[in-house]
MDAnalysis code that builds the backbone (N, CA, C; Angstrom):
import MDAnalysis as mda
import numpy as np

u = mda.Universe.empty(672, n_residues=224, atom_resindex=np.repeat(np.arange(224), 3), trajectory=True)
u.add_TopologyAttr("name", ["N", "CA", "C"] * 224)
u.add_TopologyAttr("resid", np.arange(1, 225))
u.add_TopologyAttr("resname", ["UNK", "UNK", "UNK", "UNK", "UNK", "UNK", "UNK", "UNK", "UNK", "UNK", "UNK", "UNK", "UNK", "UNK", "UNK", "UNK", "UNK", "UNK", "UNK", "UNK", "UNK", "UNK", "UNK", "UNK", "UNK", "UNK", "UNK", "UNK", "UNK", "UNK", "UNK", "UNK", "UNK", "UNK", "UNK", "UNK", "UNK", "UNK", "UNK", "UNK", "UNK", "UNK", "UNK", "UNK", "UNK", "UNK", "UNK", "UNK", "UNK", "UNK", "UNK", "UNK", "UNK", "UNK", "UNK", "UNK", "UNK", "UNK", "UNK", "UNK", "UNK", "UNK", "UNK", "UNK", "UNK", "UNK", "UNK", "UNK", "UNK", "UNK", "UNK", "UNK", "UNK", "UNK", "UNK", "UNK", "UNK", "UNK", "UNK", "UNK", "UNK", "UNK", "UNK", "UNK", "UNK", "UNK", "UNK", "UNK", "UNK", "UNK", "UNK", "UNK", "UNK", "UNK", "UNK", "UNK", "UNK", "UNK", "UNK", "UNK", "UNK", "UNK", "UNK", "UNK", "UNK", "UNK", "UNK", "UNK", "UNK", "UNK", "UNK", "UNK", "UNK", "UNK", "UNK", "UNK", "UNK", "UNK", "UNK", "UNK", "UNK", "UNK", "UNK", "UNK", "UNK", "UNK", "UNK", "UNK", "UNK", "UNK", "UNK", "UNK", "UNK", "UNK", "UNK", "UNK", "UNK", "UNK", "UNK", "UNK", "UNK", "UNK", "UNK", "UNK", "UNK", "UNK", "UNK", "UNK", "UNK", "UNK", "UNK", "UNK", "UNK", "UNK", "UNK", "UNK", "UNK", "UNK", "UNK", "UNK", "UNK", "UNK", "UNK", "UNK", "UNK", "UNK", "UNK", "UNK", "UNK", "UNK", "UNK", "UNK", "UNK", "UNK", "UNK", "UNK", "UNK", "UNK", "UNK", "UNK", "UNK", "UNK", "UNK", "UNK", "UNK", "UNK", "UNK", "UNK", "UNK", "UNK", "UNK", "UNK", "UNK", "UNK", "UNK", "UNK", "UNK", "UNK", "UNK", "UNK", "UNK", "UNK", "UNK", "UNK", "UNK", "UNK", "UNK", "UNK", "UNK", "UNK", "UNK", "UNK", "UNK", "UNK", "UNK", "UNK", "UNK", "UNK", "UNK", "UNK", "UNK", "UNK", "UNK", "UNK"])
u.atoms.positions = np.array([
    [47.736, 126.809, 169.758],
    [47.062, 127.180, 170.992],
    [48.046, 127.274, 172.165],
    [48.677, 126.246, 172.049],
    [49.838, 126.752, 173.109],
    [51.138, 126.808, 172.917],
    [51.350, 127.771, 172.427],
    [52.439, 128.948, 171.606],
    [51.881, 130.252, 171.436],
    [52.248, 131.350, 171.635],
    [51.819, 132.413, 171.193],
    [52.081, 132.840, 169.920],
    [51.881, 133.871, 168.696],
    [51.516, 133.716, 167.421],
    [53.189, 134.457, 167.213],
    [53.721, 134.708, 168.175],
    [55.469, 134.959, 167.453],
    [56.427, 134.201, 168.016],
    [55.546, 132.962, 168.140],
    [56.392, 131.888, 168.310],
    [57.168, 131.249, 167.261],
    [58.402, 130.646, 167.489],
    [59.696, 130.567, 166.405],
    [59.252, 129.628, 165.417],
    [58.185, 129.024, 165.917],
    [57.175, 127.748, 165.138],
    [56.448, 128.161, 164.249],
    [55.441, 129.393, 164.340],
    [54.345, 129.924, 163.990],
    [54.659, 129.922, 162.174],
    [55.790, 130.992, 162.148],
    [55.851, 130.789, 159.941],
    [56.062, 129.351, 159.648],
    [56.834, 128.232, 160.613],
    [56.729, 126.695, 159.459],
    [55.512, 126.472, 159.224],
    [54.903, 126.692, 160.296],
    [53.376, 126.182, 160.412],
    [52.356, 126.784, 159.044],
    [52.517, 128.219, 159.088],
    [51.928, 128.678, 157.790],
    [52.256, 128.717, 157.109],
    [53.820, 128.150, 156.439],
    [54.332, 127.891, 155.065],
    [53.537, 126.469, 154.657],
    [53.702, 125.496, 156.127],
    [52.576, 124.506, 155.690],
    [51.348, 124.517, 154.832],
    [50.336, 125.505, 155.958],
    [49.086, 125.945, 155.621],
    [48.992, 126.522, 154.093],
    [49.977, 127.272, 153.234],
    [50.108, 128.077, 152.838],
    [50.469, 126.968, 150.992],
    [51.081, 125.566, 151.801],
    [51.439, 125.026, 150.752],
    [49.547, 124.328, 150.223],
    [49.115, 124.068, 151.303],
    [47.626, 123.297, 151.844],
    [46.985, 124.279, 150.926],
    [46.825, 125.394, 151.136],
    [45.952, 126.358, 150.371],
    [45.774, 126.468, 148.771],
    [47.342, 126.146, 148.805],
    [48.020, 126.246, 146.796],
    [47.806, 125.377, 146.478],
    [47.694, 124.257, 146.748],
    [47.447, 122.529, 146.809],
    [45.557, 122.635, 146.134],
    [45.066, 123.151, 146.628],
    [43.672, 123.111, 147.066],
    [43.613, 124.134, 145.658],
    [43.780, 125.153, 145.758],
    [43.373, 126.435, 144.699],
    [43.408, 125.764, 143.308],
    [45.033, 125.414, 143.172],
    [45.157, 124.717, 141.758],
    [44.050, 123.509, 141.381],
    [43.848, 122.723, 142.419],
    [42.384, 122.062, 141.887],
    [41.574, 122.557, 141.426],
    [41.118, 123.605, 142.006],
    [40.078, 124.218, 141.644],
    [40.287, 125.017, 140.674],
    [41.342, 125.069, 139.840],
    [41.688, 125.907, 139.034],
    [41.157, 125.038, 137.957],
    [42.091, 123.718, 138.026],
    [41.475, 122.514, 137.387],
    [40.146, 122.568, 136.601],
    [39.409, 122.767, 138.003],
    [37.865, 122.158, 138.041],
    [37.395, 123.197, 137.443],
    [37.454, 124.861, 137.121],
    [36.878, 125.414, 137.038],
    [37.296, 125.633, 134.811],
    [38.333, 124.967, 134.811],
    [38.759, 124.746, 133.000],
    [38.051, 123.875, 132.609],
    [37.575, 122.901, 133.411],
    [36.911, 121.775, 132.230],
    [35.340, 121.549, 133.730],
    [35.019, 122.510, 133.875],
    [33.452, 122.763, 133.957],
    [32.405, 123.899, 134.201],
    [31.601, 123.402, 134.038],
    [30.475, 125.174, 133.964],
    [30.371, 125.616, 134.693],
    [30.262, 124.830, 136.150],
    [30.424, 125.248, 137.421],
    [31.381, 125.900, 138.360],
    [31.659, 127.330, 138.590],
    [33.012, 127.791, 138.861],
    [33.104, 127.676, 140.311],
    [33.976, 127.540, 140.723],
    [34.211, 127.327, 142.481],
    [34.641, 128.483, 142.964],
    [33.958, 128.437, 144.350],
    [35.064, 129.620, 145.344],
    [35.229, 128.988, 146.580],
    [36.386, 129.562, 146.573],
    [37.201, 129.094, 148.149],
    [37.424, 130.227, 149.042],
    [36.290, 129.935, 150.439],
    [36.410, 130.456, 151.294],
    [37.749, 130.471, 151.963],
    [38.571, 131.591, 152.807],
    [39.464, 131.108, 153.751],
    [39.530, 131.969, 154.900],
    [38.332, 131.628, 156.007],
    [38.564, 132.605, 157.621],
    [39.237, 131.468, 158.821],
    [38.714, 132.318, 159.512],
    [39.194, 131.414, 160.845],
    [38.052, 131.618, 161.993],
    [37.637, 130.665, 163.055],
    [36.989, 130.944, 164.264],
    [37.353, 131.436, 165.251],
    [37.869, 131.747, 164.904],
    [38.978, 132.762, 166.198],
    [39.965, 133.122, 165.889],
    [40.650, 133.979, 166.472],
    [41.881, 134.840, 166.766],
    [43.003, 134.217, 167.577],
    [44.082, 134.687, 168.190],
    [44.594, 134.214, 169.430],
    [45.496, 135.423, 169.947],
    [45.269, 135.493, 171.293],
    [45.992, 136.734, 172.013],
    [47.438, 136.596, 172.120],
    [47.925, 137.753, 172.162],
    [49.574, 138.174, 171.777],
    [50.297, 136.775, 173.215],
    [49.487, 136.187, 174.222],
    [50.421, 134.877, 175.457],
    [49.677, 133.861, 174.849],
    [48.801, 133.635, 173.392],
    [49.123, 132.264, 173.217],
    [47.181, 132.118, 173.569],
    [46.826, 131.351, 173.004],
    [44.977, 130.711, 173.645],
    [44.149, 131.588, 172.865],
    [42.803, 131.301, 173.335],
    [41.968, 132.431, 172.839],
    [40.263, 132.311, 173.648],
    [40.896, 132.038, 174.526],
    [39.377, 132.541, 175.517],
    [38.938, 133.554, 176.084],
    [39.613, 134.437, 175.609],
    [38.874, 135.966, 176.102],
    [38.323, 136.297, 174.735],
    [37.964, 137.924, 175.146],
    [37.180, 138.713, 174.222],
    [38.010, 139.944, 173.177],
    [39.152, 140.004, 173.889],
    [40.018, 140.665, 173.192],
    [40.505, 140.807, 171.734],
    [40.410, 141.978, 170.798],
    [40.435, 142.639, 169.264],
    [41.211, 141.333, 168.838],
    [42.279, 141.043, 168.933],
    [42.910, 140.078, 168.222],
    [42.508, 138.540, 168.113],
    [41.257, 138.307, 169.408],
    [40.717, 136.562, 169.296],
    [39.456, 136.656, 168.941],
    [39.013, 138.121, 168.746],
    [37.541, 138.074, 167.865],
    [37.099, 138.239, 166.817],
    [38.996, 139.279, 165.886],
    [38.365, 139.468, 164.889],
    [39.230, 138.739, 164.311],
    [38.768, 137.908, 162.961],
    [39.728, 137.161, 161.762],
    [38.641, 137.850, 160.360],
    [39.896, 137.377, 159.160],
    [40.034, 137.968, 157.746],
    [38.968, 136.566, 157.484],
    [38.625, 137.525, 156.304],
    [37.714, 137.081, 155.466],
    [37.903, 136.791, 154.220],
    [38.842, 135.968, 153.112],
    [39.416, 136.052, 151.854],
    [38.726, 134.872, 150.868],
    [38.126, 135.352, 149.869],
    [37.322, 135.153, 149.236],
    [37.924, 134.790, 147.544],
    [38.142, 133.582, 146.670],
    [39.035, 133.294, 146.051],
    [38.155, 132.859, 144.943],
    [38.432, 133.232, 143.628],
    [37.616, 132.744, 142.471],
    [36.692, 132.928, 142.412],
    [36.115, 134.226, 143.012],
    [34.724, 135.295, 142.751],
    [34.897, 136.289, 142.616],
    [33.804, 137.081, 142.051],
    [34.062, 138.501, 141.486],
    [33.308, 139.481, 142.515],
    [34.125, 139.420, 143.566],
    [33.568, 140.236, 144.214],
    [35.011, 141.279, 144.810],
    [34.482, 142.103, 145.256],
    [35.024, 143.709, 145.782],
    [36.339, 143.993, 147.300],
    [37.747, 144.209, 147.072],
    [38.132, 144.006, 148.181],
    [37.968, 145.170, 148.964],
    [37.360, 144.733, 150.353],
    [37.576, 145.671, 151.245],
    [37.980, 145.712, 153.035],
    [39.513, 146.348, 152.936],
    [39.978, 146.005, 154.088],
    [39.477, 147.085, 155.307],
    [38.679, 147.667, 155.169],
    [38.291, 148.623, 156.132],
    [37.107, 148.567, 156.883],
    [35.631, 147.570, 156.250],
    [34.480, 146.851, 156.975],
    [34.756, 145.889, 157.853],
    [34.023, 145.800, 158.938],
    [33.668, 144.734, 159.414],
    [32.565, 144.168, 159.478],
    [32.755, 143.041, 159.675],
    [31.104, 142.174, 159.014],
    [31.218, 141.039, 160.475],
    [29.918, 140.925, 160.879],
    [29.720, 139.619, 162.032],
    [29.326, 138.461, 161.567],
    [30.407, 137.159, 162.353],
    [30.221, 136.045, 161.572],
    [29.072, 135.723, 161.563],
    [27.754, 135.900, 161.746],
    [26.584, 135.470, 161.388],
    [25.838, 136.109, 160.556],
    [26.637, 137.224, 159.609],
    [26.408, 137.725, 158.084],
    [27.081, 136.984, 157.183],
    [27.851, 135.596, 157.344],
    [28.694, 135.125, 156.419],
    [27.761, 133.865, 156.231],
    [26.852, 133.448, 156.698],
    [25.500, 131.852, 156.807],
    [24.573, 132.628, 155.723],
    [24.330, 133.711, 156.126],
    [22.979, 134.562, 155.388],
    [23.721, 134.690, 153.972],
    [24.964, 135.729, 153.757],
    [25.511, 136.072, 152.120],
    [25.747, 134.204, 151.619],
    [26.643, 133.831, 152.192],
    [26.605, 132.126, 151.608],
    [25.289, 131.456, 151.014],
    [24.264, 131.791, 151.708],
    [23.392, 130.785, 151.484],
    [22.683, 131.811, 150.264],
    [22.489, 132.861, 150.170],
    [22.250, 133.351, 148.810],
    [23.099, 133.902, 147.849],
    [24.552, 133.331, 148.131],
    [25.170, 132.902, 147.152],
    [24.714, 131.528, 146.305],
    [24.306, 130.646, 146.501],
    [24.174, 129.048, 146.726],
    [22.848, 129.178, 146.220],
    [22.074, 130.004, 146.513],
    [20.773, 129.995, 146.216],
    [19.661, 128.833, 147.232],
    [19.989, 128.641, 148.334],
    [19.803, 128.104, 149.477],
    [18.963, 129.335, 150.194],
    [18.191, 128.496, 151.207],
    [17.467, 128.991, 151.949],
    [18.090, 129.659, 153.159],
    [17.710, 131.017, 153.660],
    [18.532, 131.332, 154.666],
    [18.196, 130.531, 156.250],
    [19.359, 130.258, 156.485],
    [18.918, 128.964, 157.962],
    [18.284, 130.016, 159.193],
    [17.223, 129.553, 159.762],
    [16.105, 130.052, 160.349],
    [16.080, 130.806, 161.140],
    [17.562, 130.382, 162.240],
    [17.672, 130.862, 163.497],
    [18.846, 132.047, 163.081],
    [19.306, 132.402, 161.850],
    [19.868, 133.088, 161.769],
    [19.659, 134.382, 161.622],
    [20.621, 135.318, 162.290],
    [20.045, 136.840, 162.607],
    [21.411, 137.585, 161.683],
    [21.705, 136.904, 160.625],
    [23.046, 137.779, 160.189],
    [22.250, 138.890, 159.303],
    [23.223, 139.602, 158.583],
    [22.528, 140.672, 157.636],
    [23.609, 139.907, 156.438],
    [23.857, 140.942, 155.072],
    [24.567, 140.685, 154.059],
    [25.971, 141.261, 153.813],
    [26.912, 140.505, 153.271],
    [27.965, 141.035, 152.952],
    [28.034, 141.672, 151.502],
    [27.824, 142.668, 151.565],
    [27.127, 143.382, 149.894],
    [28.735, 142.438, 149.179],
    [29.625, 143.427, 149.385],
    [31.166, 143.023, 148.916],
    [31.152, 141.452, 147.767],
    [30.077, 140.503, 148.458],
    [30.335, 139.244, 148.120],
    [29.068, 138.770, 146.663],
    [28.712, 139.958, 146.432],
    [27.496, 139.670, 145.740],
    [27.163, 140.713, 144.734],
    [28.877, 141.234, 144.031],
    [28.746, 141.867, 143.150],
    [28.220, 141.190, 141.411],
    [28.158, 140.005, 141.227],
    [27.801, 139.655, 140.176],
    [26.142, 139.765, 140.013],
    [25.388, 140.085, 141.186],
    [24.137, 140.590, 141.275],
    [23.930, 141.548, 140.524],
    [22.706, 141.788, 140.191],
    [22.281, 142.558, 139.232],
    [21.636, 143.601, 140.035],
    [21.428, 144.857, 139.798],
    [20.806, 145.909, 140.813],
    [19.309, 145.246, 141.111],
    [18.479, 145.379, 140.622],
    [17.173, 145.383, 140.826],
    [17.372, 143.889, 141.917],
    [17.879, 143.093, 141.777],
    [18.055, 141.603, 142.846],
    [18.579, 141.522, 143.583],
    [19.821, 142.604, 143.367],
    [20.146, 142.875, 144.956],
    [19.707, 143.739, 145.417],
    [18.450, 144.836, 145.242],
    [18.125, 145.255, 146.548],
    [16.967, 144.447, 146.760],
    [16.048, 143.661, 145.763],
    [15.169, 142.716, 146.397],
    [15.646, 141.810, 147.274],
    [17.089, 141.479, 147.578],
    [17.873, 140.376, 148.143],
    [17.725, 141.444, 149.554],
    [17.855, 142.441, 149.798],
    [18.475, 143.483, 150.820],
    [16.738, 143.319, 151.396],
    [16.250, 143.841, 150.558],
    [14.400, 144.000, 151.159],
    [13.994, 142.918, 151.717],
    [14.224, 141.532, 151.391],
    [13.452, 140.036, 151.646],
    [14.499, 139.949, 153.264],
    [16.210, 140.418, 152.874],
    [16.571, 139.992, 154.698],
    [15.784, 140.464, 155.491],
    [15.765, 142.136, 155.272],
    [15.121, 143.232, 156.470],
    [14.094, 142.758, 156.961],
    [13.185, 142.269, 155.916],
    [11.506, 141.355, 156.185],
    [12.034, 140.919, 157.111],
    [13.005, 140.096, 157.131],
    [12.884, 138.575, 158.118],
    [13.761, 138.943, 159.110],
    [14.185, 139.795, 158.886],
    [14.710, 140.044, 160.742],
    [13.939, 140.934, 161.148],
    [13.054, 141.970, 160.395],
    [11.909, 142.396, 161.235],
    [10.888, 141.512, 162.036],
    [10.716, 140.601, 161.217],
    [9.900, 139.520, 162.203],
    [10.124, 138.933, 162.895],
    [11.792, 138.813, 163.258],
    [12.404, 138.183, 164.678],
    [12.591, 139.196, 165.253],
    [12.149, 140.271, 165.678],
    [12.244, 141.542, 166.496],
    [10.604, 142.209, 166.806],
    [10.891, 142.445, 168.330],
    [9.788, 143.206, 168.745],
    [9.579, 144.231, 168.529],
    [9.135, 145.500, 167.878],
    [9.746, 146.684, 167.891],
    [7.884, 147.789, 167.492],
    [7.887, 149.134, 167.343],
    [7.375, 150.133, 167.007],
    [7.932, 150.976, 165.912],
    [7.055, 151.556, 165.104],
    [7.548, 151.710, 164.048],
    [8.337, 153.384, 164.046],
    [8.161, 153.540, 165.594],
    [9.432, 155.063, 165.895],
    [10.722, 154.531, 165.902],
    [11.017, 153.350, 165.766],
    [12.246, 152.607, 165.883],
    [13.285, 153.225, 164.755],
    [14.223, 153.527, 165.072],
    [15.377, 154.216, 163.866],
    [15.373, 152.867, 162.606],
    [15.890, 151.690, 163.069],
    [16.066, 150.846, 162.277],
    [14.988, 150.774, 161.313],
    [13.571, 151.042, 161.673],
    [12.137, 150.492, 160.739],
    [12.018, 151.770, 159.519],
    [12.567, 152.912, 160.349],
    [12.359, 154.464, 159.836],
    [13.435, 154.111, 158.493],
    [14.684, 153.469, 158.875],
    [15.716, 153.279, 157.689],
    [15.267, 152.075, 156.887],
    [14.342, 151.232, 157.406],
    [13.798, 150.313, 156.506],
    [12.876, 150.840, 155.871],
    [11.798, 151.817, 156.032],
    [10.729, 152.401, 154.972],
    [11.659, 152.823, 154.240],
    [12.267, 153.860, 154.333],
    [13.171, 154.504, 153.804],
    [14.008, 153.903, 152.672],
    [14.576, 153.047, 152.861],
    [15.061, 152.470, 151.735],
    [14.155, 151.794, 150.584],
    [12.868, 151.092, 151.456],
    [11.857, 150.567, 150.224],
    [11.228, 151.926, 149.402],
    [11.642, 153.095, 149.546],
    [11.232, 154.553, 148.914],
    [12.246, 154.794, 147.832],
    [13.480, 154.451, 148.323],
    [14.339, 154.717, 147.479],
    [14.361, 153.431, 146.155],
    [14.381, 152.110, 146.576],
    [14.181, 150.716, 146.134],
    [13.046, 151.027, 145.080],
    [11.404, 151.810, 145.640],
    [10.881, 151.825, 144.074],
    [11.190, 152.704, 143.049],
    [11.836, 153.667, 143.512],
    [12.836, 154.932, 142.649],
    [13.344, 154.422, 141.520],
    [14.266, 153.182, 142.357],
    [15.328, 152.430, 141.355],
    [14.280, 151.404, 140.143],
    [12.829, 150.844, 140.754],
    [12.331, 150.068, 140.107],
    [11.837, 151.237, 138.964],
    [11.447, 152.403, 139.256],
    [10.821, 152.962, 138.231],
    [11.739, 153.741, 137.284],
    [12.784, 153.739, 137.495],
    [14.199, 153.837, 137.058],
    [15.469, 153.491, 137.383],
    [15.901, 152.362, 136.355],
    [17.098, 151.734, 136.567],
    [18.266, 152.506, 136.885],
    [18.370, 153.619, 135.986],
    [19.437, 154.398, 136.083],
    [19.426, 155.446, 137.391],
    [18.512, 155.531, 138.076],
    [18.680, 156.627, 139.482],
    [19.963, 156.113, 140.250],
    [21.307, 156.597, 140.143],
    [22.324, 155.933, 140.751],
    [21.855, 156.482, 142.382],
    [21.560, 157.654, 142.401],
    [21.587, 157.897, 143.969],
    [20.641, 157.337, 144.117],
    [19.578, 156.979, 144.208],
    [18.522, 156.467, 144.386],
    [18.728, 154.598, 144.887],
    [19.514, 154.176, 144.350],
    [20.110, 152.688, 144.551],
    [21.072, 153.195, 145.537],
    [21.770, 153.615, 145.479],
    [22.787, 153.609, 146.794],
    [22.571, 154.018, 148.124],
    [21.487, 154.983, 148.164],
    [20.321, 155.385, 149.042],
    [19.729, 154.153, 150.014],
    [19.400, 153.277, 148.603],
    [18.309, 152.352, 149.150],
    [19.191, 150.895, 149.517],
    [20.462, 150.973, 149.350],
    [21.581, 149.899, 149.909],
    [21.828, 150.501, 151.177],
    [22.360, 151.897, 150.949],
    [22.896, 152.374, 152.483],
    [21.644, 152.123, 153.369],
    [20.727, 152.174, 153.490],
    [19.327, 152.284, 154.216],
    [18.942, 150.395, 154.421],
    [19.292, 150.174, 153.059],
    [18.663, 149.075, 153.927],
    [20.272, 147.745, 154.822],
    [21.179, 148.230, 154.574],
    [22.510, 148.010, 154.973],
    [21.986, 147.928, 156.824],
    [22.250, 149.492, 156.885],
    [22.102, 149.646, 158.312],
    [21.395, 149.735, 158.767],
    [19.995, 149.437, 158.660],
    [18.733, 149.120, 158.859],
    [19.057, 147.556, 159.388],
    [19.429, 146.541, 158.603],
    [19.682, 145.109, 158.892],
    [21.096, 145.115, 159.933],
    [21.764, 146.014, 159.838],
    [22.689, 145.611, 161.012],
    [22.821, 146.085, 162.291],
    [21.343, 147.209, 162.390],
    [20.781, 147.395, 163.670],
    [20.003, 146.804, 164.350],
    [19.250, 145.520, 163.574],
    [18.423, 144.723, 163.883],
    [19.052, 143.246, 164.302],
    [19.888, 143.421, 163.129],
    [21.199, 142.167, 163.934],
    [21.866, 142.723, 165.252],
    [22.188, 143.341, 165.455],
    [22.986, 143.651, 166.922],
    [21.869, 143.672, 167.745],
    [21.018, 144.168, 167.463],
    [19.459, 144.347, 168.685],
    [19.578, 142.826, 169.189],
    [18.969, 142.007, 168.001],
    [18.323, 140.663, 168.477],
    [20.000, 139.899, 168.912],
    [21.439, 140.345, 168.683],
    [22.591, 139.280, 168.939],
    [22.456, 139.780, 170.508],
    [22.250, 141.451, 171.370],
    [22.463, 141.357, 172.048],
    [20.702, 140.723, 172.892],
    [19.976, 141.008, 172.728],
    [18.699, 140.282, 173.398],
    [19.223, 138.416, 173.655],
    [19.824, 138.117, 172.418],
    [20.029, 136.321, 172.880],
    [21.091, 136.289, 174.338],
    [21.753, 137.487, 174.209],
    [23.315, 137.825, 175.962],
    [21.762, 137.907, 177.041],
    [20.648, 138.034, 177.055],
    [20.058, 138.755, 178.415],
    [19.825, 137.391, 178.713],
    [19.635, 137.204, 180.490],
    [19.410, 136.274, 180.921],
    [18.661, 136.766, 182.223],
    [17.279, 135.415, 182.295],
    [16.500, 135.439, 182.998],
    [16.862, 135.342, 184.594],
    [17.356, 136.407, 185.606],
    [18.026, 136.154, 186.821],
    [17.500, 134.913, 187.871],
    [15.953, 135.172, 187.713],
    [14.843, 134.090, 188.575],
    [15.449, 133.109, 187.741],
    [15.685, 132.598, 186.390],
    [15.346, 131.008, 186.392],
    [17.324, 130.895, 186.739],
    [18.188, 131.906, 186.630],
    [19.718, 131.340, 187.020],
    [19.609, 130.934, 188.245],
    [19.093, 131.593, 189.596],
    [19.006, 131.445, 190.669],
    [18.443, 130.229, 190.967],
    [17.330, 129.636, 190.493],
    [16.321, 128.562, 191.002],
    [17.408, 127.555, 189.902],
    [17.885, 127.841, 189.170],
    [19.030, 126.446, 188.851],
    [20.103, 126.386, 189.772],
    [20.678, 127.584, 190.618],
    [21.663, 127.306, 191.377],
    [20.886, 126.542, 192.979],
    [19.955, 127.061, 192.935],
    [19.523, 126.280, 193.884],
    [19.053, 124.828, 193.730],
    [18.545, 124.288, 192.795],
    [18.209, 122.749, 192.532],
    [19.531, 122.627, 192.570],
    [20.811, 122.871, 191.836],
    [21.969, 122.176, 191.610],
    [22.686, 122.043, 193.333],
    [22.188, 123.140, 194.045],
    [22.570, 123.076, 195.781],
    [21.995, 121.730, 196.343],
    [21.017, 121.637, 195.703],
    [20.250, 121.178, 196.944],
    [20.830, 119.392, 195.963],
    [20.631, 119.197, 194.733],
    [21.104, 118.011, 194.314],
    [22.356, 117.318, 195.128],
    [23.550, 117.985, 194.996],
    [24.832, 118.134, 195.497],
    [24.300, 117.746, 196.994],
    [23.290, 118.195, 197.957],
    [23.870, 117.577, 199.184],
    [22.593, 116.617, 199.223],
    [22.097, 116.131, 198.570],
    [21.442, 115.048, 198.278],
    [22.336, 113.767, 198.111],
    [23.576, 114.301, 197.015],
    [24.301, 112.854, 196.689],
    [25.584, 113.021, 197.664],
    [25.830, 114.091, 198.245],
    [26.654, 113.888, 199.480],
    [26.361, 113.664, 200.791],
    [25.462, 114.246, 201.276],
    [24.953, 113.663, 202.684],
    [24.664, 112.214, 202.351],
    [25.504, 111.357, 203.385],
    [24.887, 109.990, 203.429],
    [23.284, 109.609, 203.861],
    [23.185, 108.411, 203.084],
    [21.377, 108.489, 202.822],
    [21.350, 108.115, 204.599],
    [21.800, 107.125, 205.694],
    [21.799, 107.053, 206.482],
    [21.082, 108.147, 207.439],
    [21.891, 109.479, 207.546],
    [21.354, 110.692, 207.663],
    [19.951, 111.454, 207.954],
    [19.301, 110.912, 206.967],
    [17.707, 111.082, 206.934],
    [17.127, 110.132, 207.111],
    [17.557, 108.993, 207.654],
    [16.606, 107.990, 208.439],
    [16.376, 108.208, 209.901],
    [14.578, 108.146, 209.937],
    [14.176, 108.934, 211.321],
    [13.982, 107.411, 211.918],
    [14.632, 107.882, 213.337],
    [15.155, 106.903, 213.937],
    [13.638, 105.906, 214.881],
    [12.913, 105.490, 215.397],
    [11.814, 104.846, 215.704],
    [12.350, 105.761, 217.361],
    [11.134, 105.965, 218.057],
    [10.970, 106.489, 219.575],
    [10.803, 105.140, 219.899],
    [11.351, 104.709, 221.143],
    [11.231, 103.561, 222.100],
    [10.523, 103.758, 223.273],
])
């Protein structure tokens, strides 16, 4: 954090990390020879850091970090981007866990190639459900139009396995269908109510010369 990332420090540091990682993998290499249960090892980061070092702005390099995915059979691709609150949603139906409530992510297809067609687009259909129901919307809405749309293509595939366009149809559709509904509701949580900011800056005014004016001050003095 305070060094910038071509600082003369920066490679010991990730030869460290790097030994930490190999350290860790080979366990799991271990673990995955003498049991049924195979492991994967996540490895991102929560941030970025800008070319002077920190990372409290908003800038390409402190928002976006890699996503590397280790001892699963899933798909590399360096050209998507995915928002970290599509990585709670694919995890947790990796895991076979419930998706956590307040979450508005969509799916990282990439991570969920050992899925079988027909379950992953029921996996794709059950998100869209549930972020349709955290959204206000009409059904002229582009996003809802690409959500019918894909459940058209989705029974295509049920009434034939083999319709390849027909499945990829109904991924692309319901893909960006869920990640128009995620950006809708990520940017609705940014709006803020101006009346209730104001009436907090004012209680916090008026607190402040409450505990600074001496109490003395507001004692009304008796008429003689």
């Amino acid at each position: 954090h305070v060094f910038n990332p071509f600082h003369f420090l920066v490679p010991q540091k990730l030869n460290e990390m790097d030994s930490v990682i190999r350290l860790i993998h080979n366990k799991l290499l271990d673990w995955n020879r003498d049991s049924k249960n195979k492991s994967v090892l996540f490895l991102t980061s929560d941030h970025g850091m800008r070319d002077a070092g920190g990372h409290s702005g908003s800038s390409y390099a402190e928002t976006h970090v890699p996503l590397l995915v280790i001892g699963h059979n899933c798909e590399t691709n360096n050209d998507t981007f995915y928002n970290q609150v599509d990585f709670s949603t694919t995890f947790s139906i990796m895991n076979g866990l419930s998706i956590p409530k307040s979450s508005i992510g969509s799916i990282i297809p990439e991570m969920l190639l050992e899925v079988d067609q027909l379950k992953k687009l029921e996996v794709f259909r059950i998100v869209n459900q549930r972020l349709l129901k955290m959204i206000k919307y009409d059904k002229s809405e582009k996003f809802y139009r690409k959500h019918e749309k894909a459940k058209s293509f989705h029974q295509m595939v049920v009434n034939d396995v083999n319709n390849k366009n027909a499945y990829q149809q109904a991924i692309t559709n319901y893909m960006e269908s869920a990640r128009e509904i995620s950006d809708k509701l990520a940017q609705e949580s940014l709006e803020v109510n101006l009346c209730y900011v104001l009436l907090g800056l004012v209680m916090n005014l008026l607190i402040s010369i409450t505990i600074l004016v001496p109490s003395d001050s507001f004692k009304i003095k008796e008429l003689k």
